[in-house]
C-alpha positions as CSV (number, residue, x, y, z in Angstrom):
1,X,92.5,92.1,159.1
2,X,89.7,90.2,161.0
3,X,89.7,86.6,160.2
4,X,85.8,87.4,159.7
5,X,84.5,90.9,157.9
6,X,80.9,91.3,157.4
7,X,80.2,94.7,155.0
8,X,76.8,95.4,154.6
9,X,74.6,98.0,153.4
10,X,71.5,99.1,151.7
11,X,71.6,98.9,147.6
12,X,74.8,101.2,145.7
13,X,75.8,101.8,149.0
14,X,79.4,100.8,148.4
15,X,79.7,97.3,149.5
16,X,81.1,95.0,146.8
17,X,83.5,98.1,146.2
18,X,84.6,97.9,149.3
19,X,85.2,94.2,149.9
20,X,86.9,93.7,147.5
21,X,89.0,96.8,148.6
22,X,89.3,94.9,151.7
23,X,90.6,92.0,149.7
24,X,93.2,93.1,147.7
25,X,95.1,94.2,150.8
26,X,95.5,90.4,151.6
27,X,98.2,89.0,149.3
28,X,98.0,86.1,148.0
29,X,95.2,83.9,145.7
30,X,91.9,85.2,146.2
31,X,89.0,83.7,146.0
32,X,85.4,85.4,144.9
33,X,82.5,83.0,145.6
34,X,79.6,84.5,143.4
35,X,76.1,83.5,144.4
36,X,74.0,85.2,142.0
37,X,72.0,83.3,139.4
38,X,72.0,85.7,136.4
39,X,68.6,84.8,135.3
40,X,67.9,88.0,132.8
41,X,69.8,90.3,130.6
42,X,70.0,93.0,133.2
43,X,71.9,91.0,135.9
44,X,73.9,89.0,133.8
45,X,75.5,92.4,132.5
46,X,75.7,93.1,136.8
47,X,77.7,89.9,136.3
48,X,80.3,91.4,133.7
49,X,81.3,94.2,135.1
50,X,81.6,93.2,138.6
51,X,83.9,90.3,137.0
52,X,85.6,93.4,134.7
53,X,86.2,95.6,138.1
54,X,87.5,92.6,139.7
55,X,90.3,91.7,137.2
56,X,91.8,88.6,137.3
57,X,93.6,88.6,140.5
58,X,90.5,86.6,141.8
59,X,89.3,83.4,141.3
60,X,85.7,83.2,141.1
61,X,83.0,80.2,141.6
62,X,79.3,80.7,141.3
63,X,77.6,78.4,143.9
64,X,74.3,79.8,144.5
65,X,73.4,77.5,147.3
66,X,76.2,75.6,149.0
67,X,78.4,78.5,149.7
68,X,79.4,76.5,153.4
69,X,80.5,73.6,151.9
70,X,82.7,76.3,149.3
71,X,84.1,78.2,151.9
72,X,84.9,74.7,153.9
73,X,86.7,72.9,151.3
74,X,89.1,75.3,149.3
75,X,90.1,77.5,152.5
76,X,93.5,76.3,153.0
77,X,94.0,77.6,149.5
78,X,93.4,80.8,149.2
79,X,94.6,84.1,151.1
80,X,91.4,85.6,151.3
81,X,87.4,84.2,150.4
82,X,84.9,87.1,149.1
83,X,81.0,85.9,149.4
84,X,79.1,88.3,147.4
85,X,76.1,87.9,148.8
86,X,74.2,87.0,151.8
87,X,70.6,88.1,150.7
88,X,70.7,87.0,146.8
89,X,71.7,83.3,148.7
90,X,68.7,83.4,151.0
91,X,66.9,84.3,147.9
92,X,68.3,81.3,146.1
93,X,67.7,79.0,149.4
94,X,63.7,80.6,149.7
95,X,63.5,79.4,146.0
96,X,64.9,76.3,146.4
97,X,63.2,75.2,149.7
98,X,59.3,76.1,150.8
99,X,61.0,75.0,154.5
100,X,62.2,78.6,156.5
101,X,64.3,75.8,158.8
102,X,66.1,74.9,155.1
103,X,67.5,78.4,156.1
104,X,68.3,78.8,159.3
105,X,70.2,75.2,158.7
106,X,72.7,76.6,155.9
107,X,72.8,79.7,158.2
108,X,74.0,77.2,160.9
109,X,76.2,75.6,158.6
110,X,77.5,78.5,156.9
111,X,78.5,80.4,160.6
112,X,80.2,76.6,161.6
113,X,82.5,77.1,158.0
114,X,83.1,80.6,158.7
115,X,84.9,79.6,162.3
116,X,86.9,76.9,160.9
117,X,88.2,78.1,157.7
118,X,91.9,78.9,157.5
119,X,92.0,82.2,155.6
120,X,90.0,85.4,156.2
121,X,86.4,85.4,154.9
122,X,84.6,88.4,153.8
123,X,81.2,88.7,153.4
124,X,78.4,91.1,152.1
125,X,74.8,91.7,152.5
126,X,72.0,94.0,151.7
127,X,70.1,95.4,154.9
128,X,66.8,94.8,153.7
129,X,65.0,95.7,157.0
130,X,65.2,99.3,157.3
131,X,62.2,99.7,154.5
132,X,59.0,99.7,154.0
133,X,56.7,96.5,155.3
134,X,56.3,94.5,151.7
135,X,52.8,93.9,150.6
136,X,53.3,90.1,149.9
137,X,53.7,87.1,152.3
138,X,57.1,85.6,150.1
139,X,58.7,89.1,150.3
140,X,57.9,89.9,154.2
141,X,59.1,86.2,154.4
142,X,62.5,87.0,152.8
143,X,62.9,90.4,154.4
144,X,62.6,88.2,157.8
145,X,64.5,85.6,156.8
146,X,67.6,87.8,155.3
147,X,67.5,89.9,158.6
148,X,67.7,86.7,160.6
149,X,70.8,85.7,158.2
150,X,72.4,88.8,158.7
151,X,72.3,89.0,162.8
152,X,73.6,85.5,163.2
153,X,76.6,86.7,160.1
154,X,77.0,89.7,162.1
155,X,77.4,88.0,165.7
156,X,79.9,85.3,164.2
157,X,81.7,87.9,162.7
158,X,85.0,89.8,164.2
159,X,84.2,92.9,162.2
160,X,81.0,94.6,160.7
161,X,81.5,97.4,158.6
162,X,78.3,99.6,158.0
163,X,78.3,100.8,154.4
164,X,77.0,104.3,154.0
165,X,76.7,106.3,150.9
166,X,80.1,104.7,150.4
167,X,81.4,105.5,153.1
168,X,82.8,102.8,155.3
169,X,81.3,102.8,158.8
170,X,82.9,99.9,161.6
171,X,80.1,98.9,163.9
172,X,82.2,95.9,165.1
173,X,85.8,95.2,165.8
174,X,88.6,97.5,164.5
């Protein structure tokens, strides 16, 4: 496996599946760093089932916002680091900061962890681009903001895997 997978896709296209599919061919401890913030009802029953399809071969940690300085520190121990996801962190950072650099900056930070960590990182992501133009300023913002996130992922990463209607589609690496 690359030492860096990037699966992305538009929404119930298959790409939590198939990370995690991804990361149970690693042996080893695995860790699942969760960035959602399960706010309502709805996503906090997301929450449980992606923990109950998971099982309890992973490890997880919710870190909404410092998901470099996650990857950074516990690397050594782990076989295998899943980042579900890319876009609900922009989110989060958006949220968080009224500063786009705020964004770019973790971005930075995030590809500089990615390179040095010392176990395979996966990551996924929402293609948010291919839509329609949103009507708002904050949603055009984050629809730029998440693309930007995803081409700098993408170009630090060994492998990109295109997720389509489930099926798995390598744009990048083997």
């Amino acid at each position: 496996m690359s030492q860096i997978t990037f699966v992305i896709g538009g929404c119930r296209s298959g790409k939590s599946g198939h990370a995690q599919v991804l990361g149970e061919e690693i042996q080893g401890k695995k860790l699942y760093l969760a960035t959602c913030e399960p706010h309502d009802e709805e996503m906090q029953a997301r929450v449980r089932l992606h923990r109950q399809q998971r099982g309890d071969q992973w490890e997880t940690l919710e870190e909404p916002v410092e998901i470099a300085a996650a990857i950074a520190d516990p690397s050594g121990d782990y076989s295998v680091i899943l980042v579900d996801c890319l876009t609900l962190w922009t989110s989060n950072l958006l949220l968080s900061s009224d500063k786009a650099p705020a964004v770019d900056a973790a971005c930075r930070a995030l590809v500089q962890s990615l390179k040095s960590a010392r176990c395979p990182v996966i990551l996924v992501s929402n293609e948010v681009g291919t839509g329609i133009v949103p009507d708002n300023e904050l949603a055009r913002r984050y629809r730029d903001e998440a693309g930007w996130v995803n081409q700098k992922i993408a170009a630090a990463a060994d492998r990109v895997v295109w997720m389509v209607a489930g099926i798995p589609v390598t744009i990048k690496g083997k």
